[in-house]
C-alpha positions, 0 to 999 in steps of 0.5 A: 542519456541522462539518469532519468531518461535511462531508467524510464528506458529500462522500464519501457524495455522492461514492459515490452519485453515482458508483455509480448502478444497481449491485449490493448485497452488503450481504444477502450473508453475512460474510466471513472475511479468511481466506476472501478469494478469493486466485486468479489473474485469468484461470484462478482457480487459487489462489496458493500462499497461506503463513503466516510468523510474525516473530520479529525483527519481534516482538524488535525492536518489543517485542511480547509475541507472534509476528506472523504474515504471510501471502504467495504465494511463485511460484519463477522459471523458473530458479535466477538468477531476479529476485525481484519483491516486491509490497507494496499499499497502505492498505486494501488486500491481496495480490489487487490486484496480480492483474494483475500475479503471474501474468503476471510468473511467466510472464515467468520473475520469482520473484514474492512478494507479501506482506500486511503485518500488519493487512491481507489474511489476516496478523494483525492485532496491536494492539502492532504500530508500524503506521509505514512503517518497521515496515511496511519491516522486515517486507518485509525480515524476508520477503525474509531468511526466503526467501533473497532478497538483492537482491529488486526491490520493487514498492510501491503507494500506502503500499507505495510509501512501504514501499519507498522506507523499505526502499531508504533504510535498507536500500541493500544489500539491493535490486537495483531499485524500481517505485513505483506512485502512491507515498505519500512525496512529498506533504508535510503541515503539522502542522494537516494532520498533527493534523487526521489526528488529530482525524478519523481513527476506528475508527468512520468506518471500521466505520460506512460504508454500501455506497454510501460504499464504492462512492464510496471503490472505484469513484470514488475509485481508478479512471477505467476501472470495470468489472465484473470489479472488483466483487470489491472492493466486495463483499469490503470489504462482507462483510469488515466483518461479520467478527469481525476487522474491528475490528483491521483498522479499527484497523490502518488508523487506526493506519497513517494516522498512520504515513503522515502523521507521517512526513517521513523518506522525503521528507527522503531520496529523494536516499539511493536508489541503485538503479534507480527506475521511478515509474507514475502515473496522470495522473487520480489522484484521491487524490494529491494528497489532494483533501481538504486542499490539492489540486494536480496528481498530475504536481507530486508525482510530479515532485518524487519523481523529481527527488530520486531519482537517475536516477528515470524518470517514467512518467504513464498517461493517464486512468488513476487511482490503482490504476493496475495494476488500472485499466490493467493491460495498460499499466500491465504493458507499461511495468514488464516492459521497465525490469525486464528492463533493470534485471536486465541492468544496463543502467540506470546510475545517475547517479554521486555515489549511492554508499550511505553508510557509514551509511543514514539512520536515521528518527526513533523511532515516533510517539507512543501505541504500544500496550504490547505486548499490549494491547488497541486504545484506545478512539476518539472516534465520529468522522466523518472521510475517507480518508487522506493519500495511499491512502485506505482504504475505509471 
């Protein structure tokens, strides 16, 4: 059996052995991006859902048209209020940080929370770089468009690697950072980095059957299932019958190779200069990536922290990767107090972090971007597993 037929095996093991008795959405009609359910957890009321298209995004990646994003925009209690921007991570959208919008708008936090291009109800354009970087930009393009000079960004899995990007290159235009089982850390060799190559595919993706997703969702990102959590199942199900699931499935190939060819963050986490907070759950099953050479999530959260000045560590225990929507009474209660603490300046960070008089520039984007305008390339039908750090559910 070759690698990639073994490791799509443990995978399908994986989800029919964690999903047991469980409820089939694959009878159930498809589902539009457009129509995800973006409501608060407890009221169901709708968030504020909004379009802003990206006009310097588009000049300076060179794309023939205007991406548009969408985002959720809940203003603060006051005028001076603290900006909180929320940024998921691969494979992911908006809705999981539901948990979290409504009851920190309620704690008087302007809150924004923003679908990166590929993913949730943004557009989903071919041309578009996909690297964390680009990924970065478009955060800051957001926080540009909505007024927000000095937001503090809340980044999940690839949105922790977003942030970090941001707070590297950008060290003026942000007050604070919360990394929520970031990606950036973790370190591959190039036969990993060209392994990602090899078996990472459209078809993977678009090919999974329900029980690998309810392996990829329940088993793979969380220890305490339960059943208000099946909405991630049965989106992922219906979405898959969508006519814009291909571009979703290329985005997250394309934004793959984004996180595994990039060693420009974890080169300069001594760059950050404003208050970090790293959550993790001490039972992440997905950093370190299990799949390639393993390890202890508490080693990889350990070097991130030890290289971003003044950085505070915060494990939950038996909490997995999607820690704020595994634990997020917890998760909640340790991110509200450094938030309050952060605002108030009442976090110092340890002298000798000043910004440089130029931030660290990150190399030009991995190679095989489309021409702008163009159509996704075709891919090998290949089986192939999660990715480096967030994995995607196939």
């Amino acid at each position: 059996m070759s690698t990639s037929r073994a490791f799509t095996a443990l995978l399908l093991a994986a989800g029919l052995s964690s999903a047991g008795c469980v409820r089939s959405f694959a009878s159930q009609s498809p589902l539009s991006f457009q129509d995800l359910d973006y409501t608060a957890e407890g009221t169901k009321q709708p968030w504020p859902v909004q379009r802003m298209p990206l006009p310097r995004t588009a000049v300076q990646y060179a794309m023939a048209t205007v991406p548009e994003v969408a985002y959720v925009d809940m203003p603060g209690a006051s005028p001076d209020a603290k900006t909180v921007i929320f940024v998921h991570g691969l494979g992911s959208y908006l809705k999981f940080w539901r948990s979290q919008l409504d009851a920190f708008h309620q704690q008087g936090y302007h809150v924004v929370a923003v679908d990166l291009p590929g993913f949730g109800k943004s557009d989903k354009p071919a041309s578009f770089p996909y690297t964390m970087e680009a990924m970065a930009d478009v955060v800051l393009e957001v926080a540009d468009a909505l007024r927000v000079e000095k937001p503090i960004l809340a980044g999940h899995s690839m949105g922790g690697q977003t942030s970090l990007s941001y707070a590297i290159r950008y060290p003026e235009r942000l007050s604070a950072l919360v990394l929520v089982s970031p990606a950036g850390f973790e370190k591959f060799s190039w036969k990993e980095k060209a392994w990602f190559e090899r078996v990472m595919s459209t078809e993977f993706i678009k090919g999974a059957p329900e029980s690998a997703i309810w392996g990829s969702v329940r088993q793979g990102n969380f220890m305490n299932w339960r059943p208000e959590l099946e909405w991630l199942v049965e989106e992922r199900v219906r979405v898959a019958k969508s006519p814009e699931f291909d571009a979703y499935a290329y985005a997250n190939v394309r934004t793959v190779k984004g996180l595994a060819h990039n060693d420009f963050v974890r080169d300069n986490l001594h760059h950050i200069t404003v208050p970090t907070l790293i959550v993790y759950g001490t039972d992440d099953r997905l950093i370190p990536n299990p799949f390639l050479h393993g390890g202890e999530t508490v080693d990889i959260m350990g070097y991130g922290a030890s290289r971003i000045p003044g950085a505070k560590l915060v494990p939950l225990k038996g909490c997995g990767h999607t820690v704020q929507l595994d634990c997020p009474a917890r998760f909640n209660e340790v991110v509200l107090p450094f938030l309050r603490d952060a605002a108030q300046g009442r976090i110092a960070v340890p002298e000798g972090t000043e910004p440089k008089p130029e931030a660290p520039k990150p190399a030009a984007p991995p190679s095989g971007t489309p021409a702008p305008g163009s159509q996704p390339p075709s891919t090998p039908s290949q089986e192939g597993t999660p990715a480096p750090a967030n994995a995607p559910h196939p």
